[in-house]
SEPA-442429 format. One record per residue (C-alpha): residue number from 1; residue in one letter; x, y, z. Coordinates in Angstrom, 2 decimals, m for minus. Example, Ala and Ser with C-alpha at 12.3 -4.5 7.8 and 13.67 -1.06 7.14 Angstrom:
BEGIN
[1,'a',[12.30,m4.50,7.80]] [2,'s',[13.67,m1.06,7.14]] 
//
This chain:
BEGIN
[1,'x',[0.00,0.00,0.00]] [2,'x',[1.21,3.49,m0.99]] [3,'x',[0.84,6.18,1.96]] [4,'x',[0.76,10.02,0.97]] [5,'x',[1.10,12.50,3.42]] [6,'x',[m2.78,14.61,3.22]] [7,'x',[m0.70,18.07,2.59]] [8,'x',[1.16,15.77,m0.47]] [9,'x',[m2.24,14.47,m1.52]] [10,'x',[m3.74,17.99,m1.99]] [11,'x',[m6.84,17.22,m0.23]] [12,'x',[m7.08,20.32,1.97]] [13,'x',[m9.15,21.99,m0.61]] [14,'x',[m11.98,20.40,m2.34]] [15,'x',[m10.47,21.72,m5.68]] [16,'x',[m7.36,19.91,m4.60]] [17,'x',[m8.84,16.59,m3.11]] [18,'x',[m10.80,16.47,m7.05]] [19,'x',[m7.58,16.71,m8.81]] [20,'x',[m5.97,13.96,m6.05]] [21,'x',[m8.62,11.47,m7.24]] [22,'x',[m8.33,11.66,m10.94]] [23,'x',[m4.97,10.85,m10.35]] [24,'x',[m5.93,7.59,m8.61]] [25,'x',[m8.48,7.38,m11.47]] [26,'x',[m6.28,7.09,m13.76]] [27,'x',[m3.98,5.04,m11.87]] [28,'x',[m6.23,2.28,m12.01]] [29,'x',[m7.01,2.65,m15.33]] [30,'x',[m3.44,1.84,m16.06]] [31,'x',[m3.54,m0.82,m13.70]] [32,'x',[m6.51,m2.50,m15.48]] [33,'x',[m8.69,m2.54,m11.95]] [34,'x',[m9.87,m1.11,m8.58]] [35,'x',[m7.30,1.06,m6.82]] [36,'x',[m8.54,1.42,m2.72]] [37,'x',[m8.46,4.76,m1.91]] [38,'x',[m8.28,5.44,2.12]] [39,'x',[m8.47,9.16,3.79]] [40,'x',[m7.77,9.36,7.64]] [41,'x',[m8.60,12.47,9.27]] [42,'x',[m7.92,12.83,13.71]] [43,'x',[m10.81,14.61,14.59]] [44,'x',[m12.72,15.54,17.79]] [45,'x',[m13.83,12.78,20.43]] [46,'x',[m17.17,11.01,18.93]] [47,'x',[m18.85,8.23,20.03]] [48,'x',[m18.88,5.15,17.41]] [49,'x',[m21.97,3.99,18.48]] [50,'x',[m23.69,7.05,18.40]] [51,'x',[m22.64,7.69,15.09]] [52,'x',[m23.90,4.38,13.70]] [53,'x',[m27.26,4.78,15.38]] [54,'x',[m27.50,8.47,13.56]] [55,'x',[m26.89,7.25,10.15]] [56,'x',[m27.92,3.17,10.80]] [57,'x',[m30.01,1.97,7.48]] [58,'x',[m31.32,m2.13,7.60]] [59,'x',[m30.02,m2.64,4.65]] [60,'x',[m26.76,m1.29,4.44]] [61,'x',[m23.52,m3.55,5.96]] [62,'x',[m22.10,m2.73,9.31]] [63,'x',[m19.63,m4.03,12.03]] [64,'x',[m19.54,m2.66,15.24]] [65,'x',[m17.42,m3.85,18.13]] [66,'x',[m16.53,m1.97,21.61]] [67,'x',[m14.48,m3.05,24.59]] [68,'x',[m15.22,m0.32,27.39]] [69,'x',[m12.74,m1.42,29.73]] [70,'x',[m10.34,m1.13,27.28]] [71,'x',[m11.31,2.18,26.23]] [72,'x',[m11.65,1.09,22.61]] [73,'x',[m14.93,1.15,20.47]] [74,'x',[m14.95,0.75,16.34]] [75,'x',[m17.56,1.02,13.78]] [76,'x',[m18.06,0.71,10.15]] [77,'x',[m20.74,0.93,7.33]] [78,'x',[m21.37,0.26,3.84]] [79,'x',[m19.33,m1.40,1.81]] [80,'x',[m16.40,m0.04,m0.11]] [81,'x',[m14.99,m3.71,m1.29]] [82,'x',[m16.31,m7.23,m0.63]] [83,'x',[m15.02,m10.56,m1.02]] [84,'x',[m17.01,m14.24,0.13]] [85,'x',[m15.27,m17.69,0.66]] [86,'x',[m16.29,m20.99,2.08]] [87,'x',[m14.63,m24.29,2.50]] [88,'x',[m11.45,m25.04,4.25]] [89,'x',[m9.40,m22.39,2.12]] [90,'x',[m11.45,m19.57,3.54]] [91,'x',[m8.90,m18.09,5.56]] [92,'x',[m6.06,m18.14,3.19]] [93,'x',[m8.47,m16.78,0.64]] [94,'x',[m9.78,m14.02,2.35]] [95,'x',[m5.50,m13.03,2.68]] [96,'x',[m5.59,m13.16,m0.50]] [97,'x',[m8.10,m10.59,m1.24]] [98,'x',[m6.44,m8.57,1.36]] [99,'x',[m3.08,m8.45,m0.07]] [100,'x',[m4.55,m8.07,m3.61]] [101,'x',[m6.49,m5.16,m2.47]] [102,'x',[m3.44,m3.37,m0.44]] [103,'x',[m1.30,m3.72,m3.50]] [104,'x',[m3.58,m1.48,m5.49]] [105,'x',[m4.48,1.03,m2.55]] [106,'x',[m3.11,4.17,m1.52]] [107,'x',[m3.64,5.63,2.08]] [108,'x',[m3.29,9.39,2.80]] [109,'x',[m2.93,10.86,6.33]] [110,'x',[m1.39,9.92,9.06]] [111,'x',[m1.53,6.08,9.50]] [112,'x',[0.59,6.56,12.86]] [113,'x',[m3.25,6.94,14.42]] [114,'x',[m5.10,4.06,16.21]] [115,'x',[m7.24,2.26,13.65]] [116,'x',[m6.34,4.68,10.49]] [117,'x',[m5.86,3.15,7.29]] [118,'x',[m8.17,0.73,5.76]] [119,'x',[m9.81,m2.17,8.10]] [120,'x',[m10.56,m4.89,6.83]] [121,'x',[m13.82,m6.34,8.84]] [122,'x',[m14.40,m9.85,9.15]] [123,'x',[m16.91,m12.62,10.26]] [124,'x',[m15.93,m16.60,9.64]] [125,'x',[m18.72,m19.04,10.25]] [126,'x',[m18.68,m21.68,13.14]] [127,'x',[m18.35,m24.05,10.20]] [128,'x',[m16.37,m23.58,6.64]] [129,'x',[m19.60,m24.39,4.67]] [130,'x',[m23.10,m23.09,6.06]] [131,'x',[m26.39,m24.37,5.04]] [132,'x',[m28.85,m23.55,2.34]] [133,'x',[m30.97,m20.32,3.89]] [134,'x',[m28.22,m19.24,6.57]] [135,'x',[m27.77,m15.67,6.38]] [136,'x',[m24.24,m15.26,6.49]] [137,'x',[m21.94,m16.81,4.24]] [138,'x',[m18.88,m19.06,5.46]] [139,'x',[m16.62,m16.00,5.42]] [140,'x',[m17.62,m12.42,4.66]] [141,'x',[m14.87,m9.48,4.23]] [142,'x',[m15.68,m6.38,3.68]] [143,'x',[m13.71,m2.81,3.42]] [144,'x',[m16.10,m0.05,4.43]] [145,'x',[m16.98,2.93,2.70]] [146,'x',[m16.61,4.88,6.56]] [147,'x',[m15.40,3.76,9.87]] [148,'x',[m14.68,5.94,13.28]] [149,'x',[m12.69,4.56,16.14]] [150,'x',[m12.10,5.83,19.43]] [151,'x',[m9.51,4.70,21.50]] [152,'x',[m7.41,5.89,24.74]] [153,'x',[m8.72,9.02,23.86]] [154,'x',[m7.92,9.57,20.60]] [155,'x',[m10.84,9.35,17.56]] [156,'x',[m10.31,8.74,14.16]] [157,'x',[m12.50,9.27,11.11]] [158,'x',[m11.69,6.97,7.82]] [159,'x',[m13.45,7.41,4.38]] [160,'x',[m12.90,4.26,2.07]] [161,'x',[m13.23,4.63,m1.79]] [162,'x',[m12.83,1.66,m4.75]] [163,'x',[m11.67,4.10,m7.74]] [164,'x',[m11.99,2.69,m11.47]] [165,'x',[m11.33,4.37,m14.80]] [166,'x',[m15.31,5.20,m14.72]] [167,'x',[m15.37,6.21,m11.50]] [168,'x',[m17.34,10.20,m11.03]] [169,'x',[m14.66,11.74,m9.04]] [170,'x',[m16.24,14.85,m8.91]] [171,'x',[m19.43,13.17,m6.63]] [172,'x',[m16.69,10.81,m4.92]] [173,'x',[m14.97,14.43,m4.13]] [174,'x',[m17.88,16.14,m2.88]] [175,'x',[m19.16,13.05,m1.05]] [176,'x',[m15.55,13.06,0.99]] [177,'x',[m15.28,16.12,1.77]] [178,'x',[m18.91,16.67,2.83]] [179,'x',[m18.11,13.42,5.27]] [180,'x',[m15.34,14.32,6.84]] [181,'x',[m16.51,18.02,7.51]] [182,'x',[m19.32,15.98,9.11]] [183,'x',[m16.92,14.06,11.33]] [184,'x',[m15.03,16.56,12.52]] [185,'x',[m18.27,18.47,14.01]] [186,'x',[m21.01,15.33,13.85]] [187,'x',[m24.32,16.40,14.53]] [188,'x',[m25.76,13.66,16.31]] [189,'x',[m29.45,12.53,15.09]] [190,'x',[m31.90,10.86,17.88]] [191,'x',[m32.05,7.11,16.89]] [192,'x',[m35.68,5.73,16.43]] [193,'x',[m35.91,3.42,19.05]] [194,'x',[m35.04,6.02,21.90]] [195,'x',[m38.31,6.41,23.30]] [196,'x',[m39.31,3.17,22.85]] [197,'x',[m40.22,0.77,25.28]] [198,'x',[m39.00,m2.69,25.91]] [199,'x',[m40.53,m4.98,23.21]] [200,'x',[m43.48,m7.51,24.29]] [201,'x',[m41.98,m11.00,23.32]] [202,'x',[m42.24,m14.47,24.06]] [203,'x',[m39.64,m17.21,23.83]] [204,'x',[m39.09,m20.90,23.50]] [205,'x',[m36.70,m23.53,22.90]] [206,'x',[m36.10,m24.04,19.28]] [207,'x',[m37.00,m27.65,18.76]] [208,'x',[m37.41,m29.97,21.25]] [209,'x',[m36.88,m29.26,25.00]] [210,'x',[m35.49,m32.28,25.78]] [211,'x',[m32.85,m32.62,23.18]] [212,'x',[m30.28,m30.99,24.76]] [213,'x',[m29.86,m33.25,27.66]] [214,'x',[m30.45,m36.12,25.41]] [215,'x',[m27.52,m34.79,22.94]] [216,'x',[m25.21,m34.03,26.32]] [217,'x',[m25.79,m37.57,27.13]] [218,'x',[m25.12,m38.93,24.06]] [219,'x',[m21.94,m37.17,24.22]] [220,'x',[m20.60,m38.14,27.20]] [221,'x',[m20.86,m42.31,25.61]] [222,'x',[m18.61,m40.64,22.94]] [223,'x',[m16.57,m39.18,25.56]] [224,'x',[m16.71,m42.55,27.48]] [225,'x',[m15.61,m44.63,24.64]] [226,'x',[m12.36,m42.33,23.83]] [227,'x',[m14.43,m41.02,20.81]] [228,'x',[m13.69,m37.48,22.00]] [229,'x',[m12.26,m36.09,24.69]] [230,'x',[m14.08,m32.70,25.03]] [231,'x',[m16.98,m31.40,22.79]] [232,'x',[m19.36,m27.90,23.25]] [233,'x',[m22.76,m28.29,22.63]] [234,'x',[m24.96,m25.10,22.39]] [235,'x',[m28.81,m24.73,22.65]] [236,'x',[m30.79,m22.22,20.93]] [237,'x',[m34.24,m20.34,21.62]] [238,'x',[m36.40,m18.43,20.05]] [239,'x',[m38.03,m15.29,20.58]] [240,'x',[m40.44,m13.52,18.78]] [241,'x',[m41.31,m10.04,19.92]] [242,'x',[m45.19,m7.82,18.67]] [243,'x',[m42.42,m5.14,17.16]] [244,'x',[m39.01,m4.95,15.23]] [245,'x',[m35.84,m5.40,17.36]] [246,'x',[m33.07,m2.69,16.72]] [247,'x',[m30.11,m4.17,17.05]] [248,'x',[m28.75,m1.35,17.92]] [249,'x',[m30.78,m0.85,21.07]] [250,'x',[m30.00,m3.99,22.82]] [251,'x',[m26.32,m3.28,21.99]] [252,'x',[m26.90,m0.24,24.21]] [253,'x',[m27.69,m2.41,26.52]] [254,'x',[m24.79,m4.99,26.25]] [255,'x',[m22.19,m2.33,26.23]] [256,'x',[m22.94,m1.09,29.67]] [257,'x',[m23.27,m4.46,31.56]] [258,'x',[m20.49,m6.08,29.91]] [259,'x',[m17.89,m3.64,30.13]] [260,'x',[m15.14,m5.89,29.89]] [261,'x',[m16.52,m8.31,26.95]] [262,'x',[m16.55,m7.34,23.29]] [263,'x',[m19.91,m5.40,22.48]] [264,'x',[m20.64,m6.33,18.98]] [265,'x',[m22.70,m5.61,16.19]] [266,'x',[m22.64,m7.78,12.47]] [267,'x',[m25.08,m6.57,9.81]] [268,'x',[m25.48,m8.55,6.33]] [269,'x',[m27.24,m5.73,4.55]] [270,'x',[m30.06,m7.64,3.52]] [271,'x',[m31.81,m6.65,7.27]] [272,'x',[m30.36,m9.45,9.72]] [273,'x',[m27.56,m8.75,12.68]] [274,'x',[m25.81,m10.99,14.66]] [275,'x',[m25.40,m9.52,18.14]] [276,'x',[m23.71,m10.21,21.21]] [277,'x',[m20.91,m9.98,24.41]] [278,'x',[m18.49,m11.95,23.65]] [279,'x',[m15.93,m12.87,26.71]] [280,'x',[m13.84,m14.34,24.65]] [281,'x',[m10.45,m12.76,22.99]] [282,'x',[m9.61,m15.46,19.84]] [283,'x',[m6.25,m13.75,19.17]] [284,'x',[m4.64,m10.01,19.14]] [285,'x',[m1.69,m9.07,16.75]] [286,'x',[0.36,m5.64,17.28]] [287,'x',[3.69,m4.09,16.86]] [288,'x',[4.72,m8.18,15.79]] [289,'x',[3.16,m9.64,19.02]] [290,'x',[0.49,m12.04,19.18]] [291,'x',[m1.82,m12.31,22.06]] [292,'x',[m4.52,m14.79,22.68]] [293,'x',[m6.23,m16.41,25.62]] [294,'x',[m7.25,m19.78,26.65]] [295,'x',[m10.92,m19.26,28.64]] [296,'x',[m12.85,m22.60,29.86]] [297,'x',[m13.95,m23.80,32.77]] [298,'x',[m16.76,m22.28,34.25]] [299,'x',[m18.89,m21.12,37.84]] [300,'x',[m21.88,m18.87,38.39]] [301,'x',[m21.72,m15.69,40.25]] [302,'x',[m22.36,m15.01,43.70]] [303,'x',[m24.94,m12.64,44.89]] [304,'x',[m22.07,m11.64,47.88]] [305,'x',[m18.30,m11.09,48.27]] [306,'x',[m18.02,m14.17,50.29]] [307,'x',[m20.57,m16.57,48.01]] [308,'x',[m18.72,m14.93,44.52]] [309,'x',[m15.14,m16.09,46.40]] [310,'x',[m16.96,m19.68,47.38]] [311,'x',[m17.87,m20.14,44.03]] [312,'x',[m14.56,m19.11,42.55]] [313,'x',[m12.69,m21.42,44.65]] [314,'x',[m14.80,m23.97,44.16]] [315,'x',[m13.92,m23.34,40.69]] [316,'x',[m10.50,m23.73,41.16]] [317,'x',[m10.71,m26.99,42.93]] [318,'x',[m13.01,m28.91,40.66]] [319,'x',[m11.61,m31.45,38.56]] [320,'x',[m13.71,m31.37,35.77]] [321,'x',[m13.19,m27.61,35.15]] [322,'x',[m9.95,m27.38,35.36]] [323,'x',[m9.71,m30.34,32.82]] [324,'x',[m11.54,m28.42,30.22]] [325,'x',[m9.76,m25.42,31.32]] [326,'x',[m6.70,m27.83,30.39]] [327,'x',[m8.28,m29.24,26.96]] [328,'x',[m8.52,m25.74,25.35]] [329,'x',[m4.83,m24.59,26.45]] [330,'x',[m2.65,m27.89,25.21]] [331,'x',[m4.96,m27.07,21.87]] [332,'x',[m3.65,m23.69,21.35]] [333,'x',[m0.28,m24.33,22.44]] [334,'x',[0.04,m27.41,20.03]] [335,'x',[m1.51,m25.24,16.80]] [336,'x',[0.62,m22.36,17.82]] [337,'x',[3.30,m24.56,17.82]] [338,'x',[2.91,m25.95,14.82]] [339,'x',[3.24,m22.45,13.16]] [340,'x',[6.88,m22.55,14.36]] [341,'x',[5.72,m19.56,17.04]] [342,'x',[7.11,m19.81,20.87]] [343,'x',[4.70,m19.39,23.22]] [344,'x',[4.90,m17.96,26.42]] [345,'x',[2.52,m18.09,29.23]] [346,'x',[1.87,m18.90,33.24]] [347,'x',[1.77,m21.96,34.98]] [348,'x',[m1.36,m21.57,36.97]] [349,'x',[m4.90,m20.02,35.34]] [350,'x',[m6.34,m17.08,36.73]] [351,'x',[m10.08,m15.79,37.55]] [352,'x',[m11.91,m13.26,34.96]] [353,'x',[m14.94,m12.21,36.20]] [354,'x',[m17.87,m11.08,34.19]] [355,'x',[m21.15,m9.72,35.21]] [356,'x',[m22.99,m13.02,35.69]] [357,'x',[m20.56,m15.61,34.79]] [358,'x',[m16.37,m16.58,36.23]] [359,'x',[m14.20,m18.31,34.48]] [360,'x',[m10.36,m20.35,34.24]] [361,'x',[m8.08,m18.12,32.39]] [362,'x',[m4.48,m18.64,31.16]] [363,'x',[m3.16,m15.66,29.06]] [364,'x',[m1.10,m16.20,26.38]] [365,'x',[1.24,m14.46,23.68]] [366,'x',[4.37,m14.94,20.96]] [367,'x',[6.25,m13.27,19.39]] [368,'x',[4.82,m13.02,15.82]] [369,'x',[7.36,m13.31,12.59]] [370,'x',[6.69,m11.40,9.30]] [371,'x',[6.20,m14.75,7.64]] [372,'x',[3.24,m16.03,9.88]] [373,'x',[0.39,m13.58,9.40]] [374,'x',[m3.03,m12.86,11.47]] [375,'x',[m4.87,m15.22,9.62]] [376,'x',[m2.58,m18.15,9.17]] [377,'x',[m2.82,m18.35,13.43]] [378,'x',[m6.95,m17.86,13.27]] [379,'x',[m7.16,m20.50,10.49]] [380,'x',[m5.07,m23.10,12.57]] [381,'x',[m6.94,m21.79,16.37]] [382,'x',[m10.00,m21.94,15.21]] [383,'x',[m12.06,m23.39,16.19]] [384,'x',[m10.69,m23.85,19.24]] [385,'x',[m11.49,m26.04,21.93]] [386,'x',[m13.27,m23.73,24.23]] [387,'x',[m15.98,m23.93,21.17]] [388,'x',[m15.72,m26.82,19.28]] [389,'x',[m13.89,m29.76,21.40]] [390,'x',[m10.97,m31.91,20.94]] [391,'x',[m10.28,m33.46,18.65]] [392,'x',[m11.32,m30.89,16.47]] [393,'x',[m12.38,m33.06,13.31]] [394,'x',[m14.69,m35.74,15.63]] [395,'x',[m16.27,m32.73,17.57]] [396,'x',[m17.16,m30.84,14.70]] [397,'x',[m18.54,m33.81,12.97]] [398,'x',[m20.88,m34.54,15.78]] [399,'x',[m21.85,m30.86,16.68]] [400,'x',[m24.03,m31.18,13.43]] [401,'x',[m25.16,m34.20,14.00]] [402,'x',[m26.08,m33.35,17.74]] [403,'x',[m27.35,m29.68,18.09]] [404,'x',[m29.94,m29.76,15.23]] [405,'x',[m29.66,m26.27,14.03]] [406,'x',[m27.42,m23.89,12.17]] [407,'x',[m24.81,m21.80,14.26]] [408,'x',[m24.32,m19.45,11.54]] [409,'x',[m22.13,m17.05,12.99]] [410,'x',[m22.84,m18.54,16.58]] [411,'x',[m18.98,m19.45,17.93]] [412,'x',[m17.52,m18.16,14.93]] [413,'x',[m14.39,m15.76,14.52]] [414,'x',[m15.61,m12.13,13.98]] [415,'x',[m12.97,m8.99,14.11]] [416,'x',[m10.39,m6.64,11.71]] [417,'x',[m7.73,m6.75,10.23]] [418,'x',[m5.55,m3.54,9.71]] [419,'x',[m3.56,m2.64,6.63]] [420,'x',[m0.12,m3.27,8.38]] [421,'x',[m0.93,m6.72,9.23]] [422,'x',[m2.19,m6.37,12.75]] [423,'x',[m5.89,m6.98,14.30]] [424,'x',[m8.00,m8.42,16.58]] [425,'x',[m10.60,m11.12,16.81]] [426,'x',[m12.96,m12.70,19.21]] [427,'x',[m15.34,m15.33,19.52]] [428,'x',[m19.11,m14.85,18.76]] [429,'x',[m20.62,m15.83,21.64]] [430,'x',[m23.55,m14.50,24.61]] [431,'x',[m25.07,m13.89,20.73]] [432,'x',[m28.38,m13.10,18.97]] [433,'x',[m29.12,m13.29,15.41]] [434,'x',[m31.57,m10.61,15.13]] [435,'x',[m34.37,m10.50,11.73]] [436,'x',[m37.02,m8.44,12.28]] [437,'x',[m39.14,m9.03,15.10]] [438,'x',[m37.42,m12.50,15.66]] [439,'x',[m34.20,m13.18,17.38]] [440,'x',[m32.50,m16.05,17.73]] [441,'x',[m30.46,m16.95,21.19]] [442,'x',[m27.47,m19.18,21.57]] [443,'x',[m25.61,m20.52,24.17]] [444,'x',[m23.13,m23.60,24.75]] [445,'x',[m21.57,m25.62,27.82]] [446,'x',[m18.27,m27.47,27.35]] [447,'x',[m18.69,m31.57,28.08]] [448,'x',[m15.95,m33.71,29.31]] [449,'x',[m15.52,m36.70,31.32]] [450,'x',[m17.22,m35.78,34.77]] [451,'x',[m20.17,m33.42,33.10]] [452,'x',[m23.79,m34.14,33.91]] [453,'x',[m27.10,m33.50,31.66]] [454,'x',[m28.19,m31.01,34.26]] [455,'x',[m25.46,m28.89,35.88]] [456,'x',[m24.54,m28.54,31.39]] [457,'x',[m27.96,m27.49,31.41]] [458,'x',[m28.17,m25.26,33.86]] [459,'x',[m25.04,m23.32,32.87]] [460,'x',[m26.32,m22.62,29.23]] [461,'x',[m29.45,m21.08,31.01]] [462,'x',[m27.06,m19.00,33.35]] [463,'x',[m25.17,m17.77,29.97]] [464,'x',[m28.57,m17.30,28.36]] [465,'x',[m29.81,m14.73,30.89]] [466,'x',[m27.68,m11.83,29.74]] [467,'x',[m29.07,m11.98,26.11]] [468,'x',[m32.61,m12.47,27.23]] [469,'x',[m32.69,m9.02,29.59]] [470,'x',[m30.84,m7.17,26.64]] [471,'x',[m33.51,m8.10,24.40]] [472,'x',[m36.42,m7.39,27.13]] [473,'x',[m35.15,m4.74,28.91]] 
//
């Protein structure tokens, strides 16, 4: 990717910032296609939310993703570029499309900014080939056409343009330069569901009630027989409310009880989001470090400081946990190995706490060489124990047999990457696929040797409880 300093690219003026596109105009009509065309601009401290809820349209793409604690929150809309993959090549495809597209792109501004540049927003499947009427493909990539980040204090406003030899440069110009004098002095517009009141809704189990013990069961004979040796089976419910659902709404809602999970956002354009608060960091790659996270093993929360601490050292001590706990980190470890990377992390998990669940933690990170990119380590993790099971082929295999619906984006790997090779992603989970005045609810329990039907049970009711009051509430 070519970078051009914004006083170099003339786009202080909008007689200037014209002149700067035909230039990329006819750039790539020498090339023969598409030249990406990326314009940072530090502005003013916005919101990213609030931005997306003053210009959110149903049928326009949009990935949204905020991690209070962290003081980080991105969003993007519309589509600039988009690429599609399934099957087990999906990863190394979509790198493909990135790389192709950064060869022909030229950023201006200053790309020493957090999240400047063009991002590159993903969402990967649970599986590498979804079935007929899911509404997200296997893997979906798209560049958009605007995205704002804040982070540690700092805001940053991007406009993303795909320039051809037809392209109108004089609209693109106005259209730029109209955006980012938006941005840096953003009028916010009241979304429409801010006076509305929690949606009347009812929900059930999505097929029969008593398949998910049955299918836990089931599991632990594989389990017995050395079949598998750890598998995550997820139930779904179904809720339909008397209005439409904003996504957008109930992600108001997720990003001030989850503070510390990612707050999320995934819209197809075709009028369906997948929503959630994820807990769950898949990997992080910065500055040539990569950090991930093995999180399994599970407990409730206690409605005191001395019942939370009972519970969490109870958590500790039990077997079973920690095994799973175990299961997940000797998975990563082995696939990072495998990648020729060098691990480093402690000998002992730790607690993270969350607003209604606790879990085993062991932190992890490597240092990350220019030959082993973001994607090569998210095609080998996932999907990784702590949402699939081990070993990976036999779990998957009997996931679909087992579960008896779609997870769609349920589990999957959603996140960016960043036009230097860095990114983040996370697992979808504490998710909602939202269409209409449906939603659909998912939530899994890890089974290994020592689970039970009920206590499995019981937990994927505990995890669906934050989902449910988002929606209601």
């Amino acid at each position: 990717m070519r970078t051009v300093a914004l006083e170099a690219s003339g786009s202080r003026t909008p007689a200037a910032l014209r002149e700067f596109l035909g230039q990329c105009r006819a750039a790539a009509a020498r090339a023969g296609r598409p030249q990406l065309v990326s314009i940072s601009l530090e502005v003013d401290a916005l919101d990213p939310l609030a931005v997306l809820e003053s210009i959110f349209e149903p049928r326009e793409p949009h990935f949204y993703v905020e991690r209070p604690a962290e003081r980080m929150a991105l969003a993007g809309a519309e589509a600039a570029a988009v690429f599609t993959a399934s099957g087990p090549g999906r990863f190394a495809a979509c790198q493909k499309f990135i790389d192709e597209t950064l060869e022909h792109a030229v950023a201006v501004g200053d790309l020493s900014a957090p999240f400047s540049g063009p991002l590159f927003f993903a969402a990967f499947a649970f599986f590498d080939q979804v079935e007929p009427g899911e509404v997200f493909p296997a893997a979906t990539l798209f560049v958009p056409r605007w995205q704002v980040a804040h982070q540690a204090g700092r805001t940053v406003a991007v406009a993303n343009l795909s320039i051809d030899a037809g392209s109108p440069v004089d609209a693109l110009a106005e259209r730029v330069w109209r955006a980012h004098a938006k941005f840096s002095a953003f009028d916010y517009a009241a979304p429409d569901f801010a006076s509305g009141a929690p949606p009347r809704a009812g929900i059930r189990e999505a097929g029969d009630p008593g398949s998910y013990v049955r299918s836990v069961g089931s599991a632990l004979r594989d389990i017995g027989s050395g079949a598998l040796e750890k598998i995550v089976l997820a139930r779904a419910k179904d809720l339909a409310a008397g209005e439409t659902l904003h996504p957008l709404r109930v992600l108001n809602g997720l990003r001030q009880r989850f503070s510390d999970c990612f707050a999320f956002s995934v819209a197809n354009g075709r009028g369906q989001s997948f929503i959630g608060a994820s807990p769950e960091r898949l990997l992080r790659v910065e500055g040539g470090r990569l950090v991930t996270e093995a999180l399994a093993g599970s407990a409730p929360r206690g409605s005191s400081a001395s019942g939370d601490a009972a519970l969490a050292s109870a958590l500790f001590r039990d077997d079973k946990e920690r095994r799973e706990h175990g299961v997940v980190l000797d998975t990563i470890l082995a696939g990072l190995k495998g990648l020729g990377l060098h691990p480093e992390f402690p000998d002992r998990p730790v607690l993270r706490r969350f607003a209604n669940v606790q879990h085993l933690h062991t932190p992890v990170g490597a240092p990350l060489p220019a030959t082993v990119r973001l994607l090569d380590v998210l095609g080998t993790l996932h999907p990784t124990p702590a949402v699939g099971g081990s070993p990976k082929d036999a779990a998957l295999a009997r996931i679909r047999g087992l579960e008896g619906f779609p997870r769609g984006l349920y589990a999957g790997a959603l996140g960016w990457v960043d036009s230097r090779g860095g990114g983040e992603f996370f697992a979808g989970l504490r998710s909602a696929l939202i269409d209409g005045a449906a939603a659909r609810l998912y939530a899994g329990a890890g089974i290994v040797a020592g689970s039970t039907p009920e206590n499995e049970l019981a937990e994927t009711e505990m995890k669906f409880k934050a989902m449910e009051e988002a929606l209601l509430s």
